[in-house]
C-alpha positions in Angstrom: -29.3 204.0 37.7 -27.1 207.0 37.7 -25.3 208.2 34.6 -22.2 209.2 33.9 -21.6 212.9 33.7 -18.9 215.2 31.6 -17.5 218.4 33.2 -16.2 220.8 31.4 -14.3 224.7 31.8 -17.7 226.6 32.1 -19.5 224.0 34.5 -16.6 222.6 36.5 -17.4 225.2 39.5 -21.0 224.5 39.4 -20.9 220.7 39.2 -17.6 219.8 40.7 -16.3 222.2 43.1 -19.7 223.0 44.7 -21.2 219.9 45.1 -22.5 218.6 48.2 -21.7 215.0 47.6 -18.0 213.7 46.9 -17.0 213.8 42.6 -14.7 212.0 41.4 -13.3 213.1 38.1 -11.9 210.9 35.0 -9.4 213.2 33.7 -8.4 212.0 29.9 -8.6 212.4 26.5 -9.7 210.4 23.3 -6.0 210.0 21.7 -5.1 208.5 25.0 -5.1 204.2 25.4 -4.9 204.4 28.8 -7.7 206.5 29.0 -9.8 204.2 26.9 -8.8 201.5 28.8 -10.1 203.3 31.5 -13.4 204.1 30.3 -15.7 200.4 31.0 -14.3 200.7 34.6 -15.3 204.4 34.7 -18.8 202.9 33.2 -19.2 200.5 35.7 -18.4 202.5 38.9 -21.2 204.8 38.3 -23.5 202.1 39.0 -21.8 200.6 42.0 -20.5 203.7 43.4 -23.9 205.8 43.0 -25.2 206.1 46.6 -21.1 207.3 47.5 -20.0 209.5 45.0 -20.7 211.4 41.8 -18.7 210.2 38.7 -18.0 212.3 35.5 -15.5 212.9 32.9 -13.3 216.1 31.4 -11.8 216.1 28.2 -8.1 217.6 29.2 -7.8 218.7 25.3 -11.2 220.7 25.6 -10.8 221.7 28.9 -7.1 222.3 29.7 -7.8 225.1 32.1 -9.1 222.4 34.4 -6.4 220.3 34.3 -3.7 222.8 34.2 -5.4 224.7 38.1 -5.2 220.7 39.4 -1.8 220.4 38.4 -3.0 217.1 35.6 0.4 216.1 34.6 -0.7 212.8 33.3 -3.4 211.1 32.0 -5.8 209.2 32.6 -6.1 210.7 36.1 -8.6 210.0 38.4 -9.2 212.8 41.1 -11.7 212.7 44.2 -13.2 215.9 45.2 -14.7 216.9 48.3 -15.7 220.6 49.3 -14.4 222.0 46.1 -10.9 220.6 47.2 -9.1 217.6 45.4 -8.4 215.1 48.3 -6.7 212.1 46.3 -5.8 211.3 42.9 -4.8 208.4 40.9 -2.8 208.8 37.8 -2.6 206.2 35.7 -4.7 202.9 34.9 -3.7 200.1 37.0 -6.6 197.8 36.5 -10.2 197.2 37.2 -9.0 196.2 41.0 -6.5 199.2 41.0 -8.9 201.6 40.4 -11.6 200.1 43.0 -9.1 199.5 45.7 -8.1 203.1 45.3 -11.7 204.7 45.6 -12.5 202.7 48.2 -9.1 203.6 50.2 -9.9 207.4 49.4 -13.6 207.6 50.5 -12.6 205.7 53.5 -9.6 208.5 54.4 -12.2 211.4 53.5 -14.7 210.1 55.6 -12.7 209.5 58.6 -10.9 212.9 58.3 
């Protein structure tokens, strides 16, 4: 089983932008309902998406710098990247479905591109 990971300022080159495999990123942070909302969908996509993609968290309160170079206006965003570039993003929570129907959509585009 794979496990959730969290990014942060000093590791978000290392772990995000140079990986091999496609990331996707939960940006959020803890005052945020959305976000928590957000977070058992997060937990569960780790498991199902394993073999596809990488799946982590940054705090945008701890690591603004982050958000801020991504142009994060709103939270919770969800951002997939692939060869150190963000290819998609969702912003917002619209659901368990939403949020599966959107990944799947976006690894299908990056795929075929």
């Amino acid at each position: 089983m794979a496990d959730l990971r969290h990014y942060d300022e000093a590791d978000f080159k290392e772990t995000v932008l140079d990986s091999t495999r496609p990331v996707l990123v939960d940006f959020y942070a803890d005052w945020c309902g959305p976000c928590r909302m957000m977070n058992p969908v997060i937990n569960e996509l780790v498991t199902e998406y394993s073999e596809q993609v990488e799946i982590g968290k940054l705090d945008t309160d701890a690591s603004p710098g982050v958000a801020i170079r991504f142009g994060i206006m709103g939270i919770p965003t969800l951002g997939l990247f692939i060869g150190g570039k963000m290819v998609d993003r969702l912003v917002g929570y619209p659901g368990p479905q939403g949020v599966r129907s959107w990944l799947d959509r976006a690894l299908e585009k990056s795929q075929a591109a």
